[in-house]
N, C-alpha and C positions, 0 to 999 in steps of 0.2 A: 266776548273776551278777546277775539282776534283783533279788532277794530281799537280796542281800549290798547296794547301790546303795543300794538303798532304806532300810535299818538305817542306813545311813552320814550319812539324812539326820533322823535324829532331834535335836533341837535338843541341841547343848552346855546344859550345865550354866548359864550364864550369858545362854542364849536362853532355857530354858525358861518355859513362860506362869506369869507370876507370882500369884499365890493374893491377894496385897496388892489388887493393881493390879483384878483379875475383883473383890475386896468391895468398894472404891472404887467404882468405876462401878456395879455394879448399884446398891449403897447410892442413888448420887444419881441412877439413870434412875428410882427406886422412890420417890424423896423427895416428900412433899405440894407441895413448890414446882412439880412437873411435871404434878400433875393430874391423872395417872393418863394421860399421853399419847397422849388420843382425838385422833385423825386431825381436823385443821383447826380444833383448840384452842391456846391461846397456850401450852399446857400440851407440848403436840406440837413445837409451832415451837421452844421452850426445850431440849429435847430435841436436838434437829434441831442448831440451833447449835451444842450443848455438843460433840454429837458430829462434826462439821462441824473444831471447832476441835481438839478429840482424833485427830482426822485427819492434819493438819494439824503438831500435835504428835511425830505416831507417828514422823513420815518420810515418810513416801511423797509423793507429788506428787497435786495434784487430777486428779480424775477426768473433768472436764468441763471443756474450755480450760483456763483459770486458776481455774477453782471447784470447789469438794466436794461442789456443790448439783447437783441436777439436776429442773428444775422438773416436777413434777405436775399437770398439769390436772385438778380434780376435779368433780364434779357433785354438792350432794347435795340431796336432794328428801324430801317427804313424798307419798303419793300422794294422790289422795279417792278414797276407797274405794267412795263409793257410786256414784261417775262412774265409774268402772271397771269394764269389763264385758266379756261376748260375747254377743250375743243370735244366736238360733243358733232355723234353721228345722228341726226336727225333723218325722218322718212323723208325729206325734201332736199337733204342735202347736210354736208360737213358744216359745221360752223363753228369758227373761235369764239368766246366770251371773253376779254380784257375785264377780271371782278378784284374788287378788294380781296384779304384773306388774312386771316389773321393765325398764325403759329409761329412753334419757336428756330424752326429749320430749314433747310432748303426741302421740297417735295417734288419728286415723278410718280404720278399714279398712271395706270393704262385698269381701270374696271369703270362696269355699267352702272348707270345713273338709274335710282329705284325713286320713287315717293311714298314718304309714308305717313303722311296725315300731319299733324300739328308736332309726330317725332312725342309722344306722350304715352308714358304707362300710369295707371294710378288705378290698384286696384283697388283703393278704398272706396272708388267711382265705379269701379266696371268698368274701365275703359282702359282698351290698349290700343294704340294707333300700331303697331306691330305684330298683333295678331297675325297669323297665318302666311307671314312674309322671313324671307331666309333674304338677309342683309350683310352676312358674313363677306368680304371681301368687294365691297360694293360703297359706291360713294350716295350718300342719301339726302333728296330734296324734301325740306318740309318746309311748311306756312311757319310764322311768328306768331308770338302768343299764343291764346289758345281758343279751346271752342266757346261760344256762348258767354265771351267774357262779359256782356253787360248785363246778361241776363239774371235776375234774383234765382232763379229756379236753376242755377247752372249745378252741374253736377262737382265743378271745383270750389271756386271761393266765392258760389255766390254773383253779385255785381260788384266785381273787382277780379284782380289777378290772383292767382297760386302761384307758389313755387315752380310749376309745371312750365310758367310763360315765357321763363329767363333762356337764352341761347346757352348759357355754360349747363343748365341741366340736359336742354336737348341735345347737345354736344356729348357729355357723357351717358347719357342711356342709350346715342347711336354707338357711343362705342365699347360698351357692354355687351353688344351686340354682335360686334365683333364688323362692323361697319372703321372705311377707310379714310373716308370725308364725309362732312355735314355742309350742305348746302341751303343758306336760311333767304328766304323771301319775302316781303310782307303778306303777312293775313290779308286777303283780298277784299273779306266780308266786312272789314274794319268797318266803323263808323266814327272814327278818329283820325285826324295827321298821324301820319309814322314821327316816330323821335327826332328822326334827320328834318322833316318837314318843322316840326316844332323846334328842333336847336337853332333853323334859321330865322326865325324869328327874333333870335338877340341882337342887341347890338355890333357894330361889326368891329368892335374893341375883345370882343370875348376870344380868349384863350383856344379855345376849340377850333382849332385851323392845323394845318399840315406843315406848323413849324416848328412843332413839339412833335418828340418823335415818341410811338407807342414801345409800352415795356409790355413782358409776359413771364411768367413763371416757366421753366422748362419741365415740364410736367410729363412722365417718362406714358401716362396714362390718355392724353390728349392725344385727338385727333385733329386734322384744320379743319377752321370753319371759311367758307366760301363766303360772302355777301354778295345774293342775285338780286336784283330788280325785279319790279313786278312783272315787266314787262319782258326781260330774258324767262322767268318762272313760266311763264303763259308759252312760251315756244318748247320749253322742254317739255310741259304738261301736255300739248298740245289739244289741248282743251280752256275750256273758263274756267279758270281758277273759281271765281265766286260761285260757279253752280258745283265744282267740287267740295267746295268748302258746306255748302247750302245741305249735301248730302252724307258727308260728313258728319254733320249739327242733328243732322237726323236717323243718325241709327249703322250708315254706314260704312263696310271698315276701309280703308285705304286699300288692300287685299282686294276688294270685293268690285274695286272700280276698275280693274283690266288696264293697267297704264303699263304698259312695259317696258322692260328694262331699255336704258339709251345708252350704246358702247360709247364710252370716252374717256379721252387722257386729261388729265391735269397737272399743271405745274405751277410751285412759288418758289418765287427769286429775288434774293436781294439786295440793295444795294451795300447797306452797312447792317452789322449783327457786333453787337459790344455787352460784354458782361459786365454785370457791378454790384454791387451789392449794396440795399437800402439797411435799414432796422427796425422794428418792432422797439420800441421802449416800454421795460416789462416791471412793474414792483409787483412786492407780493406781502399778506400778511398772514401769517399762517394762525389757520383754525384750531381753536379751543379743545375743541372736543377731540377725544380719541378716536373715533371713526370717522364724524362729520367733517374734519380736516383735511380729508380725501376728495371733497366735495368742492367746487370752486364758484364764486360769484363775480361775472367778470365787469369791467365798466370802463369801455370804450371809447376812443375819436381816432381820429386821423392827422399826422401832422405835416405834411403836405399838400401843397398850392400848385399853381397854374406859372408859376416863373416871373417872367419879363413879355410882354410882345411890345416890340421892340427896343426901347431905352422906357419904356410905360410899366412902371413896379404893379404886380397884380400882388396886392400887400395879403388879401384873402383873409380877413379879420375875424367873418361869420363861420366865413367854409376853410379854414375850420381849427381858427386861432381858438376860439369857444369852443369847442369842443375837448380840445387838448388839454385847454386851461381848466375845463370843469371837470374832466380826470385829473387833475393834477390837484386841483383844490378837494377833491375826497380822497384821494390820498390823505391829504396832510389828516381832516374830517376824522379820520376813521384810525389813522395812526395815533390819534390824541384819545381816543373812546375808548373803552372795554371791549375786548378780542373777542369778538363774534367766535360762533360755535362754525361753522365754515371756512377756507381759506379766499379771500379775497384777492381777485388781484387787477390790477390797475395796466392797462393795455394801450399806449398810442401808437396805432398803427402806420406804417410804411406805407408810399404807392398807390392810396386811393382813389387820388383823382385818373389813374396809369389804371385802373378796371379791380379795385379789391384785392390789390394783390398782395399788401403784408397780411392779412385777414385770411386769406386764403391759405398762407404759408401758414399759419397759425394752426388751422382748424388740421391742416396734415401734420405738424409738429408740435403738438399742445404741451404748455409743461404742465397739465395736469388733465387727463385723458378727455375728450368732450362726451363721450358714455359718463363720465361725471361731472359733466357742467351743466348748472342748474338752471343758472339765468344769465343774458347777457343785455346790461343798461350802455344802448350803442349815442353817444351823443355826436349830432354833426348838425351843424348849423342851429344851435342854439340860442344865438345871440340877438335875434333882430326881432322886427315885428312881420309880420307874415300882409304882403302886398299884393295888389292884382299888379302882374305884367304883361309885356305883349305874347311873352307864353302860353301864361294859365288865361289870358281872354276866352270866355267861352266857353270854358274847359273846367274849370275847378269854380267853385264857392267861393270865396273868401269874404270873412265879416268886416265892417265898416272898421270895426277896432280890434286890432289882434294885439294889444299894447301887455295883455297878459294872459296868451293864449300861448300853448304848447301843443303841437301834435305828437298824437302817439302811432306807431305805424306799426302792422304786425298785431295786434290785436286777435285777429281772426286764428290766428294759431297758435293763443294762450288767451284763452278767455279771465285764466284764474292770476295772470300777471298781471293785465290792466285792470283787475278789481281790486288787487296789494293796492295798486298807485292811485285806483278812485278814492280809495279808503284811507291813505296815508295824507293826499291831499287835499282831505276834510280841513288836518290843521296848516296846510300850507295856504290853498287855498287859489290856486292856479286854476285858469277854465280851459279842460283837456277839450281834445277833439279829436276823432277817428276818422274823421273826411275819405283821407288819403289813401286808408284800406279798402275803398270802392273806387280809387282810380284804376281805370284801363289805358287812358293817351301816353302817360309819361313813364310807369311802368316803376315808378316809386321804390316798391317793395324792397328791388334788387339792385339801388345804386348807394346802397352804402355797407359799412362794416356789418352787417348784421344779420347780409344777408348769407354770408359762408356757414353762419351755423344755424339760422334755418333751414338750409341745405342738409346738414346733420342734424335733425328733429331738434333743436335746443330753443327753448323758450329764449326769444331773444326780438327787443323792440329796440326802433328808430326812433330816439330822442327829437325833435324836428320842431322848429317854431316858423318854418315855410320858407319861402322864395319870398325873392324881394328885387327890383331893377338891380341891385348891384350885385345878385348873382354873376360869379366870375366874372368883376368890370373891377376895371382902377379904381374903384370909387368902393369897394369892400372895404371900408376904413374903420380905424377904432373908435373912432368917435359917435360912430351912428352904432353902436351896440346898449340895447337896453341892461346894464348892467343889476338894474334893480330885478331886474323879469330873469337875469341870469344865476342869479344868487337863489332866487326863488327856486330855480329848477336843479338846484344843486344841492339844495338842501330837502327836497320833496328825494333827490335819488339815493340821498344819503340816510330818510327815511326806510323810503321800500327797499334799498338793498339791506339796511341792518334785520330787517325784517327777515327778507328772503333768506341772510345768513344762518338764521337762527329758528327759522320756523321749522318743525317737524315736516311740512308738505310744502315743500318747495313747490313754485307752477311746475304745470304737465304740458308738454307738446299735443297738439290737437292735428293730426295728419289734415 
């Protein structure tokens, strides 16, 4: 009966997402007038309105009181690098560290340097890396990622990542703790490139350079996070990192390895600190039912790019002109249908490529609590065909023809959500694939919108048709967007979310 329900709610002929409408919009989210829609450019704000008022147009009702908008406070800074530091009293002698660091203030700390494993609690596992350690007042070194990430038998996600592996969770469970700083170093045991290793492998047109300058949320809750080297990590541990980790993976705890504490001061300084404000573009359709209207089903992108490097428009068609457009096209979808017994709402997020930060703002400011958000359909780059690059060499699968393939990412912490969308795309008719929930190199899970509310147990998947050479290059154009493979996926979400609106058993979070 579930499966029969579900086909029944595939869009009529006269909802389905129109092919016009998806060239249209990307065409002018990708147009030189937008700038390339860097986050707190007039290029971004342009954007922001067009879509704001295409909101507005679709049907649906604003999302925020009487508005489409929903303010972003942002931060964005330059650091000085040479004011930047940790000076750190080792048994051999004083020595400064010059490291990246990422917050939203100037900082003087003067406390000791502790280590505490991979910085992971999860008692669903048995495992706490902070067992039997007092971190209160104390700045704290852990490895990246986590234990046994390639392993099937692993006590978290299997062979792939958890939530456990992201730096903003180990960030805040050190400062739950009541810890001063977090200091992250690569995993030593790795059997993969770190990220940085892997971002250099792009073309040397890609965005990712130190001419865009980083934003942050001022998070009254955040601690700094440090970025050390393997190779500064190894003098503070003073030991092998790899045979700490090796001991670690086997039973045990951080506590139990005698590493003691290291006196040291740290400091961040910087050069420029500018406030501004991005926005969330918010519609809403309110729920049918008299309780289940409490209820929200959310469907997600991001509407911000990579800018300009130099006079070079990074037009950003895939990442994530398509994504925006395909919320905006179920918007319209769903304002023309019969009102779901849930309230639905349509969300194009601020700041993503800047670290998830309207998504973030979100999940702390919801207009309708995330204890009652049921599901979250996050779409970011679904417009192309998914291609081997000098990236994924080595590293990932990719099929000869991905010309109607979608990934779904997130899987592993709702089993009963990617079976809605196997089931729904009986009559779409798309070939899914979960690949990407057993990657460990790239680290997938946590580089888009979707990931702040599995942060908050919320059934919530990464719409994803892969990577492709024009990952953040000039060359992200509209023309190379499979529009036929996008419509497909717009009406397979306009399926499983009418579904999810209206089914008595919403998906469950699987810890």
């Amino acid at each position: 009966m579930r499966l029969f329900l579900i086909l029944l709610t595939i869009p009529a002929a006269a909802q389905m997402a129109s092919i016009d409408r998806l060239r249209a919009g990307i065409t002018y989210l990708t147009s030189p007038a937008l700038d390339g829609r860097l986050s707190l450019t007039k290029g971004d704000q342009a954007a922001t309105d067009w879509l704001a008022a295409e909101m507005k147009a679709s049907g649906v009702a604003p999302g925020v009181h009487s508005s489409f908008e929903q303010r972003v406070p942002l931060l964005e800074y330059r650091l000085n690098r040479e004011q930047t530091w940790i000076d750190v009293r080792l048994p051999a002698g004083e020595k400064k560290y010059t490291l990246g660091a990422s917050f939203h203030k100037p900082v003087r700390l003067n406390a000791p340097i502790v280590f505490a494993g991979f910085g992971i609690t999860a008692p669903e596992a048995g495992y706490d890396d902070y067992a039997g350690l007092d971190v209160r007042g104390k700045m704290v070194l852990v490895f990246d990622h986590e234990p046994r990430e390639s392993d099937p038998q692993s006590p978290f996600a299997g062979s792939g990542l958890s939530l456990y592996a992201h730096s903003y969770y180990k960030m805040t469970n050190a400062a739950r703790r009541g810890a001063v700083a977090l200091l992250l170093m690569p995993d030593p045991g790795r059997t993969h490139p770190t990220y940085a290793e892997i971002s250099a492998r792009r073309p040397r047109t890609s965005t990712v350079n130190s001419s865009i300058a980083p934003q942050i949320l001022e998070e009254k809750d955040a601690i700094p996070i440090f970025t050390v080297s393997e190779k500064v990590g190894e003098e503070l541990l003073q030991s092998n990192p790899k045979a700490i980790q090796t001991k670690i993976e086997s039973g045990t705890t951080p506590a139990a390895l005698s590493i003691a504490p290291l006196p040291a001061k740290a400091r961040i300084r910087f050069q420029q600190r500018k406030r501004g404000v991005g926005y969330n573009v918010i519609g809403m359709i309110q729920g049918s039912d008299p309780q289940l209207k409490n209820e929200a089903i959310l469907f997600t992108g991001h509407h911000d790019h990579n800018g300009r490097v130099g006079e070079t428009l990074m037009p950003g068609a895939d990442d994530n002109a398509s994504g925006s457009i395909a919320v905006l096209e179920l918007a319209r979808l769903f304002a023309a249908a019969p009102r779901p017994k849930r309230t639905l709402l349509f969300i194009i997020f601020a700041a993503e490529e800047r670290g998830l930060l309207g998504a973030y703002h979100y999940v702390s400011s919801p207009v309708i609590p995330i204890a009652k958000t049921r599901a979250v359909l996050n779409f970011d780059m679904v417009g192309r065909n998914e291609t081997q690059t000098g990236e994924t060499q080595g590293l990932v699968d990719i099929a000869a023809d991905t010309s109607n393939e979608l990934n779904l990412i997130g899987c592993v912490f709702s089993p009963q959500y990617c079976a809605a969308v196997e089931n729904a795309d009986q009559k779409v008719g798309l070939a899914l694939n979960h690949k990407w929930d057993h990657d460990v190199a790239f680290n997938v899970l946590r580089r888009s919108d979707h990931f702040p509310f599995l942060l908050r147990h919320v059934p919530a998947l990464w719409w994803f048709t892969g990577f492709h050479p024009d990952y953040h290059q000039p060359t992200d154009t509209v023309e190379k967007i499979n529009f036929e493979k996008l419509a497909k996926i717009v009406n397979l979400a306009f399926a499983t979310g009418m579904d999810f609106a209206d089914t008595a058993n919403p998906p469950s979070f699987r810890p």
